[in-house]
N, C-alpha and C positions, 0 to 999 in steps of 0.2 A: 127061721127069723123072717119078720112081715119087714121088706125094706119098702112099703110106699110111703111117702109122706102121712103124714098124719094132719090131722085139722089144723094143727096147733100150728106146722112149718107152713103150711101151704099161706094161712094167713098171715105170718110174717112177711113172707115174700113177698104176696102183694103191696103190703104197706111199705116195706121199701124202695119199691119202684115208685110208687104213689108221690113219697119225701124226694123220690128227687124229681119230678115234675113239676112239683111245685115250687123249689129251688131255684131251677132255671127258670120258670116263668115269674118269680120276683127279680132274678136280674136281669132280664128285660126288660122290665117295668122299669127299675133303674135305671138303664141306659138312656132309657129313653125319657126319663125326668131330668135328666142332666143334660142330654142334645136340644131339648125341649126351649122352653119358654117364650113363644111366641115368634119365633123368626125375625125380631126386629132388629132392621141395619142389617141382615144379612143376604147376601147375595148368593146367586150361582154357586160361586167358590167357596163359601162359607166365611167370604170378608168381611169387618163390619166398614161402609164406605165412610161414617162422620171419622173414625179413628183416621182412613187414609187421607181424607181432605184435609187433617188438623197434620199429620206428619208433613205434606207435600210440602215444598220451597217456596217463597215466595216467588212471584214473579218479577217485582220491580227489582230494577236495576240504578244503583244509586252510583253516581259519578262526582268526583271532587278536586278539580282543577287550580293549584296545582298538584300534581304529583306527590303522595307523602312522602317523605325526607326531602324534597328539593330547600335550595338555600339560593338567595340572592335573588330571590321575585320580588318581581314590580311591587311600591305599593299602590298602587289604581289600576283594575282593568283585570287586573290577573286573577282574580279568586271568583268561582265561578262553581253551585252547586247545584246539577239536574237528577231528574230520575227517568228514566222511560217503562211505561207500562205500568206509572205510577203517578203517586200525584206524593209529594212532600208531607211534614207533617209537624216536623221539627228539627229546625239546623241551629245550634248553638257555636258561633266562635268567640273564642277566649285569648286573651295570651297568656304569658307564661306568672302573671300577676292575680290572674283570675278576672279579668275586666272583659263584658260582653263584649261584642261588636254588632250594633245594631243592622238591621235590614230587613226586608222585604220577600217573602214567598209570593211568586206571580206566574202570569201563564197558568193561570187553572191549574196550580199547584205543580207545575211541570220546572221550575226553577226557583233559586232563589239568589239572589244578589244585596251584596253590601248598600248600607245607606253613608256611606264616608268613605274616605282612603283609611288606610294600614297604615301604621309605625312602622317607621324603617328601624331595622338591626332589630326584627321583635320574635320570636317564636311564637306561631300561633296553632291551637290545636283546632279540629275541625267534628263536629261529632252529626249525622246526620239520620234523620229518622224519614220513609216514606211508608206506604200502605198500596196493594197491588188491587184491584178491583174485587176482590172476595176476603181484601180487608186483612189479609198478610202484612206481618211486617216485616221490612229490610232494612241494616242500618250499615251506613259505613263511617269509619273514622280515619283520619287523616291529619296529618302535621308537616308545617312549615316554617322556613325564617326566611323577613324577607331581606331585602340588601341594605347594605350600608353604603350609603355616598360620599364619595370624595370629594363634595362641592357642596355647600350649606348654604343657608341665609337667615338672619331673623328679623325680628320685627321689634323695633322699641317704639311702645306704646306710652298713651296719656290720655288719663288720667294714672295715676297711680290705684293701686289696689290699697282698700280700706279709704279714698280721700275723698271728703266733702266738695263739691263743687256747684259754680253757679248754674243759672239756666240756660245759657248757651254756650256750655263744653261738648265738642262732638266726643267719641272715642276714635283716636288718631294712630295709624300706625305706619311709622317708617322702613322702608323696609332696606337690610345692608346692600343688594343685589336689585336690579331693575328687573321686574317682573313680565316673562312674557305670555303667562297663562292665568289673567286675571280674575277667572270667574271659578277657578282649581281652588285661587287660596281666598277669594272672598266666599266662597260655599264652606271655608274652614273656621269661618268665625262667625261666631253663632251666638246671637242678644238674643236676651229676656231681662222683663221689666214688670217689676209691681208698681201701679198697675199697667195692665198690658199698653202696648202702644207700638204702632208700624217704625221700624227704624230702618233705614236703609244705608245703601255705602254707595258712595261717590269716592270714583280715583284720579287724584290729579297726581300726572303725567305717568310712570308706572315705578315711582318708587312712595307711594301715598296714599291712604285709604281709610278715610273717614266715613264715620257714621251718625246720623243725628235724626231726629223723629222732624215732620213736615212744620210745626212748630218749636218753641221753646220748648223745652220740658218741663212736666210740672212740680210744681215745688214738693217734695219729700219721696219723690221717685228712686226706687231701687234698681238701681244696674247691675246684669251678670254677664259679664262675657268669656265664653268656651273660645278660648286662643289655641285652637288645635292645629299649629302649620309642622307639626311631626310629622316627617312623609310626606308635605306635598310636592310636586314639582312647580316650581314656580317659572320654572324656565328649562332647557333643555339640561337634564344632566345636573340640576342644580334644586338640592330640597330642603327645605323647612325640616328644623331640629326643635323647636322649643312646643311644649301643650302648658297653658299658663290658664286661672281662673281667675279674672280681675274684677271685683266688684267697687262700687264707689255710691253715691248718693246724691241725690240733686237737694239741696242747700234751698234756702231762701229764694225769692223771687225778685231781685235788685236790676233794673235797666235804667241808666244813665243816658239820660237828651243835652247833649250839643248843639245850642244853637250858632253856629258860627260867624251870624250877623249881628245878634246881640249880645257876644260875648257872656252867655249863660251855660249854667249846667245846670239839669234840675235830677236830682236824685229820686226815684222812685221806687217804692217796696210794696209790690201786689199791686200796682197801677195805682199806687198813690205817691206823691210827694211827699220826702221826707225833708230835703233841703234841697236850695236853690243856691249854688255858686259860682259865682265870678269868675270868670277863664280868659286865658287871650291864647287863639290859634295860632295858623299860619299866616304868614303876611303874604301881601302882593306877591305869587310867584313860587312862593313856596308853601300853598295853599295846604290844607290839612284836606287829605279822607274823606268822602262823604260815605255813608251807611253803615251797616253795624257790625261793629268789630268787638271782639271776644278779648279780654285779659288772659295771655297767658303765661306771663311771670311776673313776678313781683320779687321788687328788688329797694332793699333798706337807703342805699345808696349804689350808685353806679358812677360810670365813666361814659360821657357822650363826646366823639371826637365826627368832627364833619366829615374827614377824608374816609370815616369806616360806609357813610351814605353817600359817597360821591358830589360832598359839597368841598372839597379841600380843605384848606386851613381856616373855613370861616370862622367855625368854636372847638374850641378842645376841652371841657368843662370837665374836670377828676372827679368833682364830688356831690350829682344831681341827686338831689334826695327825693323819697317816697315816689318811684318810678313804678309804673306799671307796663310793660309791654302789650300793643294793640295789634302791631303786623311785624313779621317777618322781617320787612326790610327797614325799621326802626322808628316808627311811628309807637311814642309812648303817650301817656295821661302822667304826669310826672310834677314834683315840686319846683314850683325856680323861685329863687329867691335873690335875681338880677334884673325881672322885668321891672321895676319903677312902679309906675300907676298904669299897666297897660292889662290889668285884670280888670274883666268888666266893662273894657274901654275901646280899645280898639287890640289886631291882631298883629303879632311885634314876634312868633317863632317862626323855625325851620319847616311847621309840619306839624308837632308836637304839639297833645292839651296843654297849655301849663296852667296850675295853682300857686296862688300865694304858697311861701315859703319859707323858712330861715336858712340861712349856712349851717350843713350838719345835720338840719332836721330835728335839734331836739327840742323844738317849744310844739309838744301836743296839741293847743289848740289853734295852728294855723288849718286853713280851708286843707292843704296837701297831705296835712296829718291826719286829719278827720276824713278824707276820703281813705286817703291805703289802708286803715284801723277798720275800716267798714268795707272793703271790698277783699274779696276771694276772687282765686283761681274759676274763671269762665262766667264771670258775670258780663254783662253787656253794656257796651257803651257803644252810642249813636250818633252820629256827626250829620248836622244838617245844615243845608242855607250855606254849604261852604264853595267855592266857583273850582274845587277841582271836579273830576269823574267819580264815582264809585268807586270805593276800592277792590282789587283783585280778591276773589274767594279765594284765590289759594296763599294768599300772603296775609296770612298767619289760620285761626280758625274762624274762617271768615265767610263760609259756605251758607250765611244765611242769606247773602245779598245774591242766590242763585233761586228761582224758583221752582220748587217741587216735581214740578214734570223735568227741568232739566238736570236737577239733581239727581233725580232717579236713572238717567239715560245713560 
C-alpha cells in the first residue's frame, strides 16, 4: 500500500492553513477599526477629558442665611444670599402665596440682598441659582418663617381709597404708636402718579406723615399708594401689621382768596374767577389764620361750643350749618346765619370764615350753601391781609405754608 500523500491531500492542507491566516488577519483588522477613529478626546488613559469636565462638581458654593427651617427671623437685615467662587445668576423669594420679593444681585455678582422688609408670621421660600468660572452650575434652596410680634401699630390714613379730592390734599398717615425709626416706615410707603410727579413725606412730630408734590397737584392726577407697614419695626419690638393699596384722584382745580381787609372771598377754578363772596373773619383779637389751609371735613350741620377752643362760655351754637374744617384746632369756613350785616363789612368771629346763612341751612341759594355744594375734601382756601401769624403746617393739612427745601428735611 503507497501511504504518502497524494496531490490531492497535500493540497488541501495547504489551503487550510492558508483559511486560517486569513481569519486572524480580518480580526485584527477589526480590532483595530473599533479602537480606531481618530484619538479624539482621548488621553494617556484612554479617557475622553470634555466627558470628565461635564461630570465634574461645580465649584461655586451658594449660602442662604437664614438657616432652612429656622422660624421667628428678623424681618429686616436677616436674609442674606452669597456664593464664593462664583458669581450669582438667579435668587427668586416667594412666600407661601407666591408673591416675589424684589432685590438686587451686587458685588459682581457675589450677593444678593432684599429691596424691602419681610412680612412678619410669613413663610418664605428661597430658591438660588450661581455659575462657577467654567460656567457650572450650583443651586441651593431654602425656607423660612419669619416672627410674629407681640407689639403692633397701624397707620389710619387720608384720603380714602377710590375718593376724589381737591388740589391740596397731602396723603396723611396717623400712626397708633410713636414712631422711632422713621425712615424704616417712610421707605414702606411708596407713591406713584399719572402723570409722574416728585412727592415727598414730611413728619410732624413722630406720630404723622404726610406727603405732597412741591406744588398743588394737577388737576386729574392719579394717585397709587403701596402702604406696606407688614413687618416694619417702627420702634423697638414694635411692627407694622397692615399692606393696604390706596388710590384716590385729584378733582378739579378750586382755590379760594380771603381777603380779610375787605371782607371778600373770591372763588377760583383753573386761576379764574368763578364768584366773589362776602365774608366777615375774625375780629380784633380773635384774628383769623393767615396762608393756606386745606378743607378737610365737611359737615351738613355741627356743634361750635367756645370752651372745646379755649374761649370758655363765649358761644355755644348746636346748629352751624354748611361748616367746612380749615385746621385742627377749629378754625372753620362755615354758615352763620346770626352775624346781621357784617358779611362784606367788617370782621365780627372767633377766627372763623363765616357766610351768609339761614337757621338749618335749608334755603340753597344762600352764599354758605353755594360754597359747601361746590367745595370738596382738599380744596384750598387762603386767608390774607389778616393781623394774625401764618398758620401752623401741622394744624390741620396745612404743609403748604412750609417751603420745599424745608419740607423735604
Amino acid at each position: 500500500m503507497n501511504m504518502r500523500p497524494g496531490p490531492g491531500a497535500s493540497v488541501a492542507g495547504r489551503r487550510g492553513r492558508g483559511g486560517l491566516v486569513c481569519i486572524v488577519g480580518a480580526l485584527v483588522l477589526s480590532l483595530a477599526a473599533c479602537g480606531g477613529g481618530g484619538g479624539s478626546g482621548a488621553g494617556p488613559d484612554g479617557k475622553d477629558k470634555e466627558a470628565t469636565q461635564q461630570g465634574r462638581q461645580s465649584t461655586a458654593a451658594v449660602s442662604i442665611s437664614p438657616k432652612s427651617g429656622a422660624t421667628g427671623v428678623d424681618t429686616s437685615g436677616a436674609l442674606k444670599v452669597s456664593v464664593a467662587k462664583g458669581k450669582l445668576t438667579e435668587v427668586t423669594v416667594k412666600d407661601a402665596r407666591g408673591a416675589k420679593v424684589d432685590g438686587t444681585i451686587g458685588a459682581g455678582g457675589a450677593s444678593w440682598t432684599p429691596s424691602t422688609h419681610l412680612a412678619a408670621a410669613t413663610k418664605y421660600t428661597v430658591h438660588a441659582v450661581a455659575k462657577d468660572p467654567d460656567g457650572r452650575e450650583a443651586a441651593e434652596d431654602s425656607s423660612f418663617t419669619t416672627l410674629t410680634p407681640k407689639n403692633t401699630f397701624l397707620g389710619t390714613f387720608t384720603p380714602e381709597d377710590g375718593s376724589t379730592v381737591g388740589v391740596g390734599m397731602p396723603f396723611s398717615i396717623n400712626f397708633t404708636r410713636g414712631i422711632t425709626d422713621p425712615q424704616a416706615v417712610e421707605k414702606a410707603v411708596k407713591i406713584t402718579t399719572e402723570p409722574a410727579v416728585d412727592v415727598e413725606g414730611h413728619w410732624f412730630g413722630n406720630d404723622r406723615l404726610d406727603f405732597r408734590p412741591e406744588k398743588y397737584w394737577k388737576s386729574g392726577t392719579k394717585v397709587t399708594v403701596d402702604l406696606n407697614l407688614d413687618g416694619v419695626e417702627g420702634r423697638d419690638g414694635v411692627y407694622g401689621k397692615q399692606h393696604k393699596t390706596v388710590k384716590f384722584t385729584i378733582g378739579r382745580n378750586q382755590v379760594s382768596m380771603v381777603d380779610a381787609k375787605k371782607h371778600t372771598m373770591k372763588v377760583t377754578q383753573d386761576g379764574k374767577v368763578i364768584k366773589t363772596i362776602p365774608v366777615t373773619t375774625g375780629k380784633p383779637g380773635y384774628d383769623t389764620w393767615n396762608g393756606q389751609m386745606v378743607i378737610s371735613e365737611k359737615l351738613s350741620v355741627t356743634r361750635m361750643n367756645g370752651e372745646t377752643v379755649g374761649y370758655g362760655g363765649e358761644y355755644d351754637i348746636k346748629d352751624v350749618p354748611h361748616a367746612m374744617r380749615l385746621t385742627t384746632s377749629g378754625t372753620f369756613l362755615h354758615g352763620n346765619y346770626w352775624g346781621g350785616g357784617a358779611f362784606g363789612n367788617y370782621n365780627a368771629s372767633h377766627g372763623c370764615v363765616g357766610l351768609r346763612d339761614v337757621r338749618g341751612g335749608y334755603d340753597g341759594s344762600t352764599p354758605a350753601a353755594w360754597m359747601f355744594n361746590h367745595s370738596m375734601i382738599g380744596d384750598v382756601v387762603v386767608v390774607q391781609h389778616s393781623h394774625d401769624r401764618t398758620v401752623d403746617p401741622a394744624n390741620g393739612f396745612n404743609g403748604w405754608n412750609m417751603s420745599w427745601a424745608d419740607w423735604k428735611k
